[in-house]
GUKENU-778160 format. One record per residue: residue number from 0; residue in one letter; z, x, y of N, C-alpha, C in turn. Coordinates in steps of 0.2 Angstrom, whole numbers, plus 2048, in hexadecimal, padded with zeros to 3 digits. Each point is the difference from the previous one (the first is absolute). Layout:
N
+-----+-----+-----+-----+-----+------+------+------+-----+-----+-----+
:   n : res : n_Z : n_X : n_Y : ca_Z : ca_X : ca_Y : c_Z : c_X : c_Y :
+-----+-----+-----+-----+-----+------+------+------+-----+-----+-----+
: NUM :   A :   Z :   X :   Y :    Z :    X :    Y :   Z :   X :   Y :
...
+-----+-----+-----+-----+-----+------+------+------+-----+-----+-----+
//
This chain:
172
+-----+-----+-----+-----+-----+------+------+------+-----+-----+-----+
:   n : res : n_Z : n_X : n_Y : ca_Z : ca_X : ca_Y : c_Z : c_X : c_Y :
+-----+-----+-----+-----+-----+------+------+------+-----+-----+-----+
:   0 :   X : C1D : 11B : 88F :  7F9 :  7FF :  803 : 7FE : 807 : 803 :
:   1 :   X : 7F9 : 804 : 7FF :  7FF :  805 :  802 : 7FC : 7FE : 809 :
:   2 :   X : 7FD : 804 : 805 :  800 :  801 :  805 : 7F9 : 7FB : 7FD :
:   3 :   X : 7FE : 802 : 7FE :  7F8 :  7FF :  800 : 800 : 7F7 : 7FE :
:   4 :   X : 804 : 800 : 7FC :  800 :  7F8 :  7FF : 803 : 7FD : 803 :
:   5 :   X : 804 : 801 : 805 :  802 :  7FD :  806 : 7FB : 801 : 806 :
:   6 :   X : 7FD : 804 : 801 :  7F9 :  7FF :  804 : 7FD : 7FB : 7FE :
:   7 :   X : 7FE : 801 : 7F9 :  7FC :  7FB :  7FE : 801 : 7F9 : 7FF :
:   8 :   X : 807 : 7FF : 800 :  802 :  7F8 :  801 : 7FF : 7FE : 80A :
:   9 :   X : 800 : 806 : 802 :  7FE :  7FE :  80A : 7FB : 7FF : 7FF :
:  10 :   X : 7FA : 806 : 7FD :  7FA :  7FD :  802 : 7FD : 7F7 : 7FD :
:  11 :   X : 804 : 802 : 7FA :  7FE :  7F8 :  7FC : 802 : 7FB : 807 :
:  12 :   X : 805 : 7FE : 801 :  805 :  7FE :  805 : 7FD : 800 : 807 :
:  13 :   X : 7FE : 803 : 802 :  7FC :  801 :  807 : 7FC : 7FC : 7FF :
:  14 :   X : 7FC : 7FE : 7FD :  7FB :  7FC :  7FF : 800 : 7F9 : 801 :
:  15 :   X : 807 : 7FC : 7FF :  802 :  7FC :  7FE : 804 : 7FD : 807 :
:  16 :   X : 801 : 7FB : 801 :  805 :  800 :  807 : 806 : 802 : 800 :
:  17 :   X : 804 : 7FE : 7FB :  806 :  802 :  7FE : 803 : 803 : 7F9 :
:  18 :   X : 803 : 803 : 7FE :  805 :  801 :  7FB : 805 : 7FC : 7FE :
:  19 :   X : 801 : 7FC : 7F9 :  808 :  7FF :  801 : 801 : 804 : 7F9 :
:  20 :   X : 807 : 801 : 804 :  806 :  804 :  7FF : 806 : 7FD : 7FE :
:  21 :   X : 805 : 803 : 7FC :  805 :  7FD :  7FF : 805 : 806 : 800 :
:  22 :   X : 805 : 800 : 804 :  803 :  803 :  802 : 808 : 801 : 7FD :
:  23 :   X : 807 : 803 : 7FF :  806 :  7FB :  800 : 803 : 807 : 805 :
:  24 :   X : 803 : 7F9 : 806 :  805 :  806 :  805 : 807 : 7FC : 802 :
:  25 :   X : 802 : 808 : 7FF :  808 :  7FD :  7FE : 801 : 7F9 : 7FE :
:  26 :   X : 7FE : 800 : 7F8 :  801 :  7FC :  7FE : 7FB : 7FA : 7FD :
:  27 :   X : 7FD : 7FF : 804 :  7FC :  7F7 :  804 : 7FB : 805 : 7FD :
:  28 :   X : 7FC : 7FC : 7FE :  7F7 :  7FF :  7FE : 7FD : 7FE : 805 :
:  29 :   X : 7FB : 804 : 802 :  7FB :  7FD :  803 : 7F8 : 801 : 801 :
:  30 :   X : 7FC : 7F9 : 800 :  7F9 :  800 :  7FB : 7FA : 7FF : 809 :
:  31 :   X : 800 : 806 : 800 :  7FD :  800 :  807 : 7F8 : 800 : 7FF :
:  32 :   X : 7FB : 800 : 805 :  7FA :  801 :  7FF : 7FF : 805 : 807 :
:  33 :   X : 7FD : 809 : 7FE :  800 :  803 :  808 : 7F9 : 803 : 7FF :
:  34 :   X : 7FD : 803 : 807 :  7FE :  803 :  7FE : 802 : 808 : 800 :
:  35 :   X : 7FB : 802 : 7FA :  800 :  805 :  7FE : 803 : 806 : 804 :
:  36 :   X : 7FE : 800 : 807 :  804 :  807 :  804 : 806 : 7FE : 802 :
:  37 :   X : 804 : 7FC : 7FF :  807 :  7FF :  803 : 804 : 805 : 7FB :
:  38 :   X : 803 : 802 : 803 :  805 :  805 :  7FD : 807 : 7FC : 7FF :
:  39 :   X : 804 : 803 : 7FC :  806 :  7FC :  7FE : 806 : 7FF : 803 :
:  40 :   X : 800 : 806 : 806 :  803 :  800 :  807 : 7FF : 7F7 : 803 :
:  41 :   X : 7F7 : 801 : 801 :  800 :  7FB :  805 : 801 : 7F9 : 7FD :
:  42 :   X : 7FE : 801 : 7F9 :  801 :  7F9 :  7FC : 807 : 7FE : 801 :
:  43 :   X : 804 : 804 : 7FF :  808 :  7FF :  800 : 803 : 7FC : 804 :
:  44 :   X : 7FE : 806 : 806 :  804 :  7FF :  808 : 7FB : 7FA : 803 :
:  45 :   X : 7FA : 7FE : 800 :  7FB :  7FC :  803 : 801 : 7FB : 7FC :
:  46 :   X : 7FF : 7FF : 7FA :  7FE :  7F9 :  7FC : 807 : 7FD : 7FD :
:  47 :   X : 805 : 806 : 7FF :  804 :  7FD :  7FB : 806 : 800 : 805 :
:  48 :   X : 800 : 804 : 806 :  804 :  7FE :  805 : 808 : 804 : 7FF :
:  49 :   X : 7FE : 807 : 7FD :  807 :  805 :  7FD : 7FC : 804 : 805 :
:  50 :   X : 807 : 802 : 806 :  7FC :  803 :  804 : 806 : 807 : 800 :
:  51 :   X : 804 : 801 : 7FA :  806 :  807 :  7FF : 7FA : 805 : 802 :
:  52 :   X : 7FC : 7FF : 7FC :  7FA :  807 :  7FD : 7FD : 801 : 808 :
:  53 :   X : 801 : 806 : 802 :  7FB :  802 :  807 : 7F9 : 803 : 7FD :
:  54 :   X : 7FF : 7FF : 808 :  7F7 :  805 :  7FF : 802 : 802 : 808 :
:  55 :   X : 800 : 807 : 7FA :  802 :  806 :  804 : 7FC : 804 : 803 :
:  56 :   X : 7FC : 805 : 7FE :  7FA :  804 :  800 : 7F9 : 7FC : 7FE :
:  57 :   X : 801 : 7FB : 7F9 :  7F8 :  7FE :  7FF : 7FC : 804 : 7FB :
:  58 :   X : 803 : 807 : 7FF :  7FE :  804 :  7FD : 804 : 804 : 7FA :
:  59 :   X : 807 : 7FB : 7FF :  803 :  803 :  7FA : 802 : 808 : 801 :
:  60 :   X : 800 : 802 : 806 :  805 :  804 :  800 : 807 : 801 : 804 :
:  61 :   X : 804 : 7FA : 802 :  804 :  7FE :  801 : 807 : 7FF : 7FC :
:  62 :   X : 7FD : 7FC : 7FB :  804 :  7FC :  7FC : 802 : 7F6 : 802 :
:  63 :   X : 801 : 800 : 808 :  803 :  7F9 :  800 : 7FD : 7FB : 7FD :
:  64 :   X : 7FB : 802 : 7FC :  7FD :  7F6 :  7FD : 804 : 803 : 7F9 :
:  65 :   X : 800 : 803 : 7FE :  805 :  804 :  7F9 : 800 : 7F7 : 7FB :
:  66 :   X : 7FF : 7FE : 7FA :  802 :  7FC :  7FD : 800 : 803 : 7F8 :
:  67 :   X : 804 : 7FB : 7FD :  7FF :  800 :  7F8 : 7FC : 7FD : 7FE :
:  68 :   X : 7FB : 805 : 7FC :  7FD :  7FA :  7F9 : 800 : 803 : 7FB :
:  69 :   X : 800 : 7FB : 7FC :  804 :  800 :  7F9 : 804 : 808 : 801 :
:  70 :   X : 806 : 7FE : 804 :  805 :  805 :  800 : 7FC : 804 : 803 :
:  71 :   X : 7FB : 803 : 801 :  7FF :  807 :  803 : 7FE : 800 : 807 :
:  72 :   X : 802 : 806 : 806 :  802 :  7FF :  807 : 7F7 : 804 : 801 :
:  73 :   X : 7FD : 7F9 : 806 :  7FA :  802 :  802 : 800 : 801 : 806 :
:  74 :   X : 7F9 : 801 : 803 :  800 :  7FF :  806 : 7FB : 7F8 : 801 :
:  75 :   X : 802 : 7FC : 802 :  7FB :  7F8 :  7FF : 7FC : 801 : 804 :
:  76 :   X : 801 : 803 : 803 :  7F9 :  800 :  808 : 7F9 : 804 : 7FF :
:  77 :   X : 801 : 803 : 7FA :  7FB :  805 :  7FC : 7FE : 7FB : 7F9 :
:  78 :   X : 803 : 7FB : 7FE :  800 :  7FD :  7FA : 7FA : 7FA : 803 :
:  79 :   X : 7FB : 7FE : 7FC :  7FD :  7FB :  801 : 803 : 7FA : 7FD :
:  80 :   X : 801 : 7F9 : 800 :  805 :  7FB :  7FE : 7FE : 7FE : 7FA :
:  81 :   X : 7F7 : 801 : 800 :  7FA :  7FE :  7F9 : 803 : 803 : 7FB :
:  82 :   X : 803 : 807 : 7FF :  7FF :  803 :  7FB : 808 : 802 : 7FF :
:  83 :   X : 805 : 7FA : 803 :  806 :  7FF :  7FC : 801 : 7F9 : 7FC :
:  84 :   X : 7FB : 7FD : 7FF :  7FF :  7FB :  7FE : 806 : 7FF : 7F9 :
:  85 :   X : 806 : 7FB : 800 :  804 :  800 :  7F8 : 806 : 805 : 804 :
:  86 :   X : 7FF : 801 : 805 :  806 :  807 :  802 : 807 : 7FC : 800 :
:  87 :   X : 805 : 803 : 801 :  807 :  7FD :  801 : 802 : 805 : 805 :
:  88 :   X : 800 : 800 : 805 :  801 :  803 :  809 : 808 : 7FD : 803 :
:  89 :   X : 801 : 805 : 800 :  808 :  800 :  804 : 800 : 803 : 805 :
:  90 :   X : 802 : 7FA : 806 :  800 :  803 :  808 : 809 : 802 : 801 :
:  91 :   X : 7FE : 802 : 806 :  809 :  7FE :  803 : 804 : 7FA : 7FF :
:  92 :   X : 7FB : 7FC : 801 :  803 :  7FB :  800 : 800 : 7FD : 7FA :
:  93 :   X : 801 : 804 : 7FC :  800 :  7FC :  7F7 : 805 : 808 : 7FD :
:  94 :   X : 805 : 803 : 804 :  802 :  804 :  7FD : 807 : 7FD : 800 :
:  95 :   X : 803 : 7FD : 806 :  807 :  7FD :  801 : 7FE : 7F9 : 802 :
:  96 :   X : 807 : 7FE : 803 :  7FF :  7F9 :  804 : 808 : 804 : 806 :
:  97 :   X : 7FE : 7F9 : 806 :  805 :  804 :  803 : 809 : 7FD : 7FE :
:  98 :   X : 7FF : 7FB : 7FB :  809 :  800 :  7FE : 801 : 806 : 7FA :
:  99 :   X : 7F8 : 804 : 7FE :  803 :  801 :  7F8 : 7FB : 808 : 804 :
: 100 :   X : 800 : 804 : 803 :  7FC :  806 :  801 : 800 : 805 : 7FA :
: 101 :   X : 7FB : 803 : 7FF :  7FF :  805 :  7FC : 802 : 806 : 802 :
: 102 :   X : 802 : 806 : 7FB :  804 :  803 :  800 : 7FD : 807 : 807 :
: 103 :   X : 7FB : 7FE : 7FF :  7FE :  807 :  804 : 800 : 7FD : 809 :
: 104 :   X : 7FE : 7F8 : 7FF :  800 :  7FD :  808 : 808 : 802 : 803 :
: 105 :   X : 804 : 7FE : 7F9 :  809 :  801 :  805 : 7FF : 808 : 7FF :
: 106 :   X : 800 : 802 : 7FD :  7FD :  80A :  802 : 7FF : 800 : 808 :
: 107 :   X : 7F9 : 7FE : 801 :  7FE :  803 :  805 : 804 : 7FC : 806 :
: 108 :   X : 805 : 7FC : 800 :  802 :  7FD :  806 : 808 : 803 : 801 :
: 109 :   X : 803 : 803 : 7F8 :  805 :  806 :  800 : 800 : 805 : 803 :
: 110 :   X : 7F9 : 803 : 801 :  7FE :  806 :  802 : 7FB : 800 : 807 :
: 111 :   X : 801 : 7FA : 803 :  7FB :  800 :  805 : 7FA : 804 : 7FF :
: 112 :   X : 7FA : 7FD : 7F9 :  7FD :  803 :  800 : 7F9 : 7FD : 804 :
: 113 :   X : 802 : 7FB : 803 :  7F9 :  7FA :  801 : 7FC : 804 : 806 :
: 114 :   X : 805 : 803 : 807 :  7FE :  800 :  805 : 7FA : 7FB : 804 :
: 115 :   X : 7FD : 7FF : 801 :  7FA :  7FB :  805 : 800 : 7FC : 7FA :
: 116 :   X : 7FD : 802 : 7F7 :  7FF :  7FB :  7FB : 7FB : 7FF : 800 :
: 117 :   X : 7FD : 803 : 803 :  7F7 :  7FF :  7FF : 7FD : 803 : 7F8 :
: 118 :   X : 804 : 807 : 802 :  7FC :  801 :  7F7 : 806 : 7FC : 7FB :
: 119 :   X : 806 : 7FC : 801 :  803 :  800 :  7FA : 7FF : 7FD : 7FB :
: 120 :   X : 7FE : 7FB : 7FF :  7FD :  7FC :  7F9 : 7FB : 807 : 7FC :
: 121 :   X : 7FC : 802 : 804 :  7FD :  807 :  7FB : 804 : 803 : 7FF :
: 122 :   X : 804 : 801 : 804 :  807 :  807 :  7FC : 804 : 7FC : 7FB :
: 123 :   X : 7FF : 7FC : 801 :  806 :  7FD :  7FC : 7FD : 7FE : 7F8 :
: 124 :   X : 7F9 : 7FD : 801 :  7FC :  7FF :  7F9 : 800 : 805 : 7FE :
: 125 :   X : 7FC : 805 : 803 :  7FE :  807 :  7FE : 808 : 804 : 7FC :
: 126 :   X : 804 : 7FE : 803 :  808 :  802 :  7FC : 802 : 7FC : 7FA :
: 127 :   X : 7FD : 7FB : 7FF :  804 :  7FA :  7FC : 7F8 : 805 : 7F9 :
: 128 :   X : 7FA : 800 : 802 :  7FC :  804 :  7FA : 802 : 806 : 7FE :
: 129 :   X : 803 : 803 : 804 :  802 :  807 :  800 : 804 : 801 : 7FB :
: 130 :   X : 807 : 7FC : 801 :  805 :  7FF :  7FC : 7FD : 7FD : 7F8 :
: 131 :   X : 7FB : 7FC : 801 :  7FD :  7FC :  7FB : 7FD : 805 : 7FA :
: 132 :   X : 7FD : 807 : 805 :  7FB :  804 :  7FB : 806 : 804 : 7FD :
: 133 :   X : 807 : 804 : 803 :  804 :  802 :  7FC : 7FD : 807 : 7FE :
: 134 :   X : 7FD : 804 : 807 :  7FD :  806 :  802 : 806 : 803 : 804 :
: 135 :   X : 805 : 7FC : 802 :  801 :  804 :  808 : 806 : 802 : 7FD :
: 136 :   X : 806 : 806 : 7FF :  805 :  803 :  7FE : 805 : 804 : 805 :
: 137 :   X : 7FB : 801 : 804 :  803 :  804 :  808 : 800 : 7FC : 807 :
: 138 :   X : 804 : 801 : 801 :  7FC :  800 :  80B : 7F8 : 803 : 802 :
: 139 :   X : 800 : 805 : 7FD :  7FC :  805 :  803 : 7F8 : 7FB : 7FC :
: 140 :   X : 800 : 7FE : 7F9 :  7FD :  7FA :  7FD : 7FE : 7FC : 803 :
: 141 :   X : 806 : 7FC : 803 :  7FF :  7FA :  803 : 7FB : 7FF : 805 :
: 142 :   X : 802 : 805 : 803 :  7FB :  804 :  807 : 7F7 : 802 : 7FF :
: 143 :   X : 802 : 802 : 7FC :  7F9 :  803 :  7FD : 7FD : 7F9 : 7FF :
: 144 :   X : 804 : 7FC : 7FA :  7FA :  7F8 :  7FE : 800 : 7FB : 805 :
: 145 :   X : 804 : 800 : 806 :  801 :  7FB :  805 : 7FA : 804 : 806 :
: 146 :   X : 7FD : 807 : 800 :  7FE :  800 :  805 : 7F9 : 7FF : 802 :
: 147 :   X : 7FE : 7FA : 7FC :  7F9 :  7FA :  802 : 803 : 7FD : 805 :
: 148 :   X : 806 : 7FE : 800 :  803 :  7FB :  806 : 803 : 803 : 808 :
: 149 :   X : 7FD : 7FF : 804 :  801 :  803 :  806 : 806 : 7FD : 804 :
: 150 :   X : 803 : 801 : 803 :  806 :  7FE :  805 : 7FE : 803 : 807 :
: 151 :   X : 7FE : 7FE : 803 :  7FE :  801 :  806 : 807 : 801 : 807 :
: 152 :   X : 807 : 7FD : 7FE :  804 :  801 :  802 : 806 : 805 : 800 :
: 153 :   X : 7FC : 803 : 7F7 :  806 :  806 :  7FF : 803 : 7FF : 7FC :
: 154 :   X : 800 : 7FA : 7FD :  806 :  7FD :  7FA : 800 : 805 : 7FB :
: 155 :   X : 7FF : 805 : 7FD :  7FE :  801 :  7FC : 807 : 805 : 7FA :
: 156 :   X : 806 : 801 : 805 :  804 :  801 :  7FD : 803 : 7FA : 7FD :
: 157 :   X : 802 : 7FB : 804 :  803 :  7FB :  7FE : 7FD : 7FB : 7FC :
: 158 :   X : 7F9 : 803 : 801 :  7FC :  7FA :  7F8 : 802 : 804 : 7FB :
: 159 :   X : 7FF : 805 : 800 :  803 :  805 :  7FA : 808 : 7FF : 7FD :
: 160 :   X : 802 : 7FF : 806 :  809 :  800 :  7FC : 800 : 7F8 : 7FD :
: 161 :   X : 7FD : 7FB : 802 :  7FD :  7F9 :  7FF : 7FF : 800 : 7FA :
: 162 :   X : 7FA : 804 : 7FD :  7FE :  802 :  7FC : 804 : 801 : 7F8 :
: 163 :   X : 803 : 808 : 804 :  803 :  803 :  7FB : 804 : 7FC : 7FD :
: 164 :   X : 806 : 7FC : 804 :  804 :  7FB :  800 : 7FF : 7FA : 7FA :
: 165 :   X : 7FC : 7FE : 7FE :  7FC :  7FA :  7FC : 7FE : 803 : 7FB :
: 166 :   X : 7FD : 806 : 7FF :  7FD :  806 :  7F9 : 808 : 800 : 800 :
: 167 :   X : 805 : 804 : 803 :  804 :  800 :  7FC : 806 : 7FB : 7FD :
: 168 :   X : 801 : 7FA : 802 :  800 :  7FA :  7FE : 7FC : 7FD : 7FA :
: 169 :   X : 7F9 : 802 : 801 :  7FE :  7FD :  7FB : 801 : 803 : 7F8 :
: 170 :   X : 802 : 807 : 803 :  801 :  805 :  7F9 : 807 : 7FF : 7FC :
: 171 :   X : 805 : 7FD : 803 :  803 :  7FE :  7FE : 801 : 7F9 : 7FA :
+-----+-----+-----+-----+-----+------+------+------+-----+-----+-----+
//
């Protein structure tokens, strides 16, 4: 869907009191009705009550609200919820569970990568796409495509070594 058509679904959509929307996160469907300006951060954390995904900045450049849709790692917080309508969105909390955690959660818990955890579900979705896109071949890579997501505590060695850890795992 180009930019214009997705406005033009708001404007259509503003007009009206609500939008429905059908959404699938981790997993589960769901057949909402929003308005138009909710963003998929807030739709998430507020309506649907998955509160991994932070709002960090507000302005996408942070990374903590970081989610998958259809596999690809965004910022939600800049994402309007209208115009992911049919999406299939994976938060934190649809990456593991805690008997069976995903390979990158026992990463960053090997590496002490969490620190405070504020931004970690972004660092951590944002790494689960990373690996996904099958760009990153180095450290110095990793750094580079990871450096939408901020750490404000300084993790940034040991999100990396977290990182590398699970790429080179996965290449196996």
């Amino acid at each position: 869907m180009t930019l214009l058509a997705d406005e033009r679904r708001v404007d259509e959509a503003s007009s009206r009191d609500g939008v429905d929307v059908t959404l699938t996160v981790n997993g589960t469907a769901h057949s909402l009705t929003i308005e138009p300006w909710v963003t998929l951060l807030d739709l998430v954390r507020e309506r649907l009550g998955l509160t991994g995904s932070k709002k960090g900045c507000d302005h996408g450049q942070c990374g903590a609200c970081t989610m998958l849709v259809d596999g690809k790692r965004i910022n939600s917080c800049l994402s309007l919820a209208v115009t992911r309508d049919g999406a299939d969105i994976t938060t934190i909390e649809g990456l593991g569970t805690p008997d069976a955690l995903h390979p990158l959660q026992q990463a960053f818990i090997d590496h002490d990568a969490f620190q405070c955890g504020f931004c970690t579900p972004g660092q951590i979705c944002s790494a689960a796409g990373l690996i996904a896109e099958g760009r990153a071949t180095s450290r110095e890579e990793i750094r580079e495509l990871m450096s939408g997501n901020i750490c404000r505590c300084g993790a940034y060695t040991n999100i990396a070594d977290a990182i590398e850890q699970v790429l080179a795992e996965s290449a196996r």
